[in-house]
Backbone as CSV, one residue per row, in Angstrom:
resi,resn,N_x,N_y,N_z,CA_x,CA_y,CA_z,C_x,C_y,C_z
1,UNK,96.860,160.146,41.786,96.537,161.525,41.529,95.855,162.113,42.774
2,UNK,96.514,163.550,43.448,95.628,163.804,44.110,93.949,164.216,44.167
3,UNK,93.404,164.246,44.624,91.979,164.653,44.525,91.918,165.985,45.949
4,UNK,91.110,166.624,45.573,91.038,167.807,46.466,89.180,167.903,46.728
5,UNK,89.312,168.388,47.858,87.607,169.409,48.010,87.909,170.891,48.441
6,UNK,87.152,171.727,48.121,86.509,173.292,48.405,85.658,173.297,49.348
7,UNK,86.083,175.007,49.615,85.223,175.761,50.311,85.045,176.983,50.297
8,UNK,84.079,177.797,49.778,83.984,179.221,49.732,83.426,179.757,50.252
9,UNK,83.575,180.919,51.185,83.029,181.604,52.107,83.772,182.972,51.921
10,UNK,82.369,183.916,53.012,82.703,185.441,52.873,83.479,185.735,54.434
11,UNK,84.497,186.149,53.930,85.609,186.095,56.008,85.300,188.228,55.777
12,UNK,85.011,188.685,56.739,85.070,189.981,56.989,86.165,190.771,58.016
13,UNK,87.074,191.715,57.363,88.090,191.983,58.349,86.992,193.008,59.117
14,UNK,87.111,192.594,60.633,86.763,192.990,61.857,87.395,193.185,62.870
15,UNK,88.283,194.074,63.519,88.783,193.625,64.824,88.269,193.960,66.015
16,UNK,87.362,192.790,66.094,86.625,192.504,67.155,88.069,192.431,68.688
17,UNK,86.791,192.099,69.933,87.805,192.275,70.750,88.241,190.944,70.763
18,UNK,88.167,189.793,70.563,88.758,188.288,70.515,90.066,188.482,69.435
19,UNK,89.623,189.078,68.147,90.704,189.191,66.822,91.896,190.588,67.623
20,UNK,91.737,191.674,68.329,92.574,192.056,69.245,93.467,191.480,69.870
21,UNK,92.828,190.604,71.082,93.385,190.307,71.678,94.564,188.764,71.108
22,UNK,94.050,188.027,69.781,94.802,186.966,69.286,95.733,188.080,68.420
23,UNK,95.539,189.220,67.899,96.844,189.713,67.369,97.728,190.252,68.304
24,UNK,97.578,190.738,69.530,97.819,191.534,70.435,99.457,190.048,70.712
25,UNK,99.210,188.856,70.854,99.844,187.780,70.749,100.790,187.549,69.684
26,UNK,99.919,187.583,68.845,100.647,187.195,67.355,101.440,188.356,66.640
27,UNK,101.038,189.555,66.927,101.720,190.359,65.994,102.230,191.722,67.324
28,UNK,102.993,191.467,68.158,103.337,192.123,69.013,104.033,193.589,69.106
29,UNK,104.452,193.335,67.918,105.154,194.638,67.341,103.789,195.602,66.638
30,UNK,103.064,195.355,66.313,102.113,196.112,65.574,101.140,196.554,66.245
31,UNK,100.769,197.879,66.582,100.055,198.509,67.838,99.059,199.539,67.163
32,UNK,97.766,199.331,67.607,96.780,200.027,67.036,96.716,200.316,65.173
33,UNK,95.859,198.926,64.910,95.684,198.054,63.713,94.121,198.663,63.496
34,UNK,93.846,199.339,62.259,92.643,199.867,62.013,92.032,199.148,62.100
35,UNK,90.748,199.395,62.691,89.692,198.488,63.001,89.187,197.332,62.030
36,UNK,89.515,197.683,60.604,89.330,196.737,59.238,90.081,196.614,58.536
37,UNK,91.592,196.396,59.094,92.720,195.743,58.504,92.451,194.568,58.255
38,UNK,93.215,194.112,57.235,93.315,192.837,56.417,93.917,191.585,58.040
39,UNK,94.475,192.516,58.759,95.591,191.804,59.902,93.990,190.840,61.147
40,UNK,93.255,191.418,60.840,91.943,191.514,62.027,91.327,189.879,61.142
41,UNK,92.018,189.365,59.944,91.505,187.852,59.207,91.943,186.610,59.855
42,UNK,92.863,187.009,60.286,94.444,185.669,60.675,93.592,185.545,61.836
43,UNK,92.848,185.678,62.930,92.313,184.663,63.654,91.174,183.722,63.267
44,UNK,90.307,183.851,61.897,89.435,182.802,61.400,90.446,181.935,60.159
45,UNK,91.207,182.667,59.686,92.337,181.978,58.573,93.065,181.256,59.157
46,UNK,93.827,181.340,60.410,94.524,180.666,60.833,93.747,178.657,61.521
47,UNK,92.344,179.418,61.895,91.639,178.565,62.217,91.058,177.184,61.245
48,UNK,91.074,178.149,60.242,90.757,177.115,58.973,92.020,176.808,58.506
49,UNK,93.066,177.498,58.571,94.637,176.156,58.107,94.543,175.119,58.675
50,UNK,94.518,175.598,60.437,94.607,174.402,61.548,93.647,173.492,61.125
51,UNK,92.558,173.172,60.234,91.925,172.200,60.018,91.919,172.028,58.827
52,UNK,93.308,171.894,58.046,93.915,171.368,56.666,93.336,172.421,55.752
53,UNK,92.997,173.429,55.674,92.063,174.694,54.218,93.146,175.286,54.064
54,UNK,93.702,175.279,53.174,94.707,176.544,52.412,93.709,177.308,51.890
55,UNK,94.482,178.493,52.116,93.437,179.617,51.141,94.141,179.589,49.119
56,UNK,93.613,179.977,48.252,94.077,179.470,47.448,93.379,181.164,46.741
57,UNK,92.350,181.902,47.385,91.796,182.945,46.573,91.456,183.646,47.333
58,UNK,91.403,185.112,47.467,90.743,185.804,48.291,90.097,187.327,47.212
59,UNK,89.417,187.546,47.339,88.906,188.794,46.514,87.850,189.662,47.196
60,UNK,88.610,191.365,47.653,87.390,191.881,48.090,86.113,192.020,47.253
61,UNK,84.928,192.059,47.859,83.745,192.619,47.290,83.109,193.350,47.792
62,UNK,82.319,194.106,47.040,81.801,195.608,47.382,80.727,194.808,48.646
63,UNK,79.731,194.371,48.575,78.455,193.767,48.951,77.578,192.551,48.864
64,UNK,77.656,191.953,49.677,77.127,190.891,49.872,75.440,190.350,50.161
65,UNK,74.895,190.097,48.989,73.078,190.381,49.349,72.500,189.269,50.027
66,UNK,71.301,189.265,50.505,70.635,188.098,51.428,70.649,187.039,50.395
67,UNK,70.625,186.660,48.988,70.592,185.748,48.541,71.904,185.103,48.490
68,UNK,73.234,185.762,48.973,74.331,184.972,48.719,74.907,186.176,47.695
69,UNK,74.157,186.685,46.961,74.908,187.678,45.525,75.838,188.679,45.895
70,UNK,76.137,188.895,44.886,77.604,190.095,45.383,77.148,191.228,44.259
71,UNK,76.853,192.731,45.183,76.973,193.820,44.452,78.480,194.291,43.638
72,UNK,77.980,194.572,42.414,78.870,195.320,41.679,78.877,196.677,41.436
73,UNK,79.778,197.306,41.249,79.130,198.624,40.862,80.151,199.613,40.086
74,UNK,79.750,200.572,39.399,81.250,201.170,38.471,81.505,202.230,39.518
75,UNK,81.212,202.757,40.298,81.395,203.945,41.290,82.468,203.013,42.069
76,UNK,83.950,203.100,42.439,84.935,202.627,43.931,83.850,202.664,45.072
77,UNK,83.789,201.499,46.114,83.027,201.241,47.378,84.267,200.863,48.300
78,UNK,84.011,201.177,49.134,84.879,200.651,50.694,83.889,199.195,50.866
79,UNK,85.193,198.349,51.213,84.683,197.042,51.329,85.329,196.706,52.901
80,UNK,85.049,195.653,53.819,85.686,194.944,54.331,85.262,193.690,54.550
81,UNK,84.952,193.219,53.508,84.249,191.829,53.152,85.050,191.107,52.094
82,UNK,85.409,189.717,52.201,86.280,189.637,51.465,85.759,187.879,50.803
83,UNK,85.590,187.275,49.338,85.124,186.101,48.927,86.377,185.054,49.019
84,UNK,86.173,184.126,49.743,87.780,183.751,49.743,87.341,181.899,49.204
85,UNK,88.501,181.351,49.103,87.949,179.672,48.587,89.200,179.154,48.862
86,UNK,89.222,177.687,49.488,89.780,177.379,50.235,89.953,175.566,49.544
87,UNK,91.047,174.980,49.495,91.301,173.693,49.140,91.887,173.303,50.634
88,UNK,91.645,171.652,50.375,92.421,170.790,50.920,92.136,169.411,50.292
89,UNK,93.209,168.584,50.655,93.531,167.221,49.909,92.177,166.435,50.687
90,UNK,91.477,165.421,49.383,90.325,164.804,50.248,90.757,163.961,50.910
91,UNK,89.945,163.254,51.993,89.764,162.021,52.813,89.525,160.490,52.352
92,UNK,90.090,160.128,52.228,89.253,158.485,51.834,87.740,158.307,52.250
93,UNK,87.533,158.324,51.439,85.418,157.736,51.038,85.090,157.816,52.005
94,UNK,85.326,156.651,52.487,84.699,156.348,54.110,84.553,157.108,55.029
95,UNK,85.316,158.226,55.269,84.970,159.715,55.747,84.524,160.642,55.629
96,UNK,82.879,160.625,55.913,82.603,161.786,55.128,82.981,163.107,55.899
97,UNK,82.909,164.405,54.472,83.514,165.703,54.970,82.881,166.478,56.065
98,UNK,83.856,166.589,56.911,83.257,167.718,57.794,83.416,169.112,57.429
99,UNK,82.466,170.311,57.691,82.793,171.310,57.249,83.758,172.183,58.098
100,UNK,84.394,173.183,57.305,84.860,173.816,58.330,84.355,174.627,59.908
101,UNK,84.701,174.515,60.596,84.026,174.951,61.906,83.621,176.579,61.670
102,UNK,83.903,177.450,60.411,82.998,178.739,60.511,82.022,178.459,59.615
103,UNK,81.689,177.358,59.177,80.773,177.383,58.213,79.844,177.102,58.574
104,UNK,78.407,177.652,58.381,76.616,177.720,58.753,77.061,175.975,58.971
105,UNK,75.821,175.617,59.709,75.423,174.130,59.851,74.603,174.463,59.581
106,UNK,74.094,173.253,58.513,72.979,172.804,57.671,71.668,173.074,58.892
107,UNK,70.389,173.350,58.286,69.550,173.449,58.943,68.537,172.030,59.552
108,UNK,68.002,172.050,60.962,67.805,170.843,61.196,66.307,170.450,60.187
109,UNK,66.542,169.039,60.363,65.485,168.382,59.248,64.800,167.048,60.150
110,UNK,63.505,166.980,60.261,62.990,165.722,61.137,61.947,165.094,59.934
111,UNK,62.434,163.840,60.187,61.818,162.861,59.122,60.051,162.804,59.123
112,UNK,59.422,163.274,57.775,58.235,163.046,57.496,56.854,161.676,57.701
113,UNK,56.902,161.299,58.567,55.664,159.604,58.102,55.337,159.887,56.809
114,UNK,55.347,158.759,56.436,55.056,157.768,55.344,53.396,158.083,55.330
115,UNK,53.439,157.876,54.303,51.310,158.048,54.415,50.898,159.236,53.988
């Protein structure tokens, strides 16, 4: 049976000048791409395929709070923030998981003395 692991993270369409210049490549035919097209994702999506993550969900959300929470609201909001979650097939045990390369690294931790 396969076994799988996750990953959920918030990807924001941006087209920065790096996400420009990798569509400017990739999508050659398509010329002046609103600054928060969905198209401005495919250089961090593509990055996380290349390291086995299918996307499996993506859902805009209005707002994203310092605790991690997501605003709701009954009023329509312009979003370009998007909750996305991501599978891939696990590793044998003995490997433990690396995260994906956009994901925070854990914060550093130095061991306490005893006493």
């Amino acid at each position: 049976m396969e076994k799988w692991e996750y990953f959920t993270t918030f990807i924001e369409a941006n087209a920065t000048k790096e996400a420009k210049e990798y569509l400017k490549e990739r999508l050659p035919n398509k010329k002046n791409l609103p600054k928060f097209s969905p198209e401005s994702m495919m250089p961090e999506l593509d990055k996380l395929g290349d390291e086995g993550w299918e996307l499996v969900h993506m859902e805009p959300v209005a707002k994203v709070g310092g605790n991690g929470d997501i605003l709701f609201e009954g009023a329509p909001r312009w979003s370009n923030r998007y909750f996305c979650v991501f599978k891939r097939q696990k590793r044998p045990i003995s490997r433990p998981m690396t995260p994906p390369s956009s994901a925070p690294s854990p914060p550093e931790t130095t061991p306490k003395p005893n006493g």
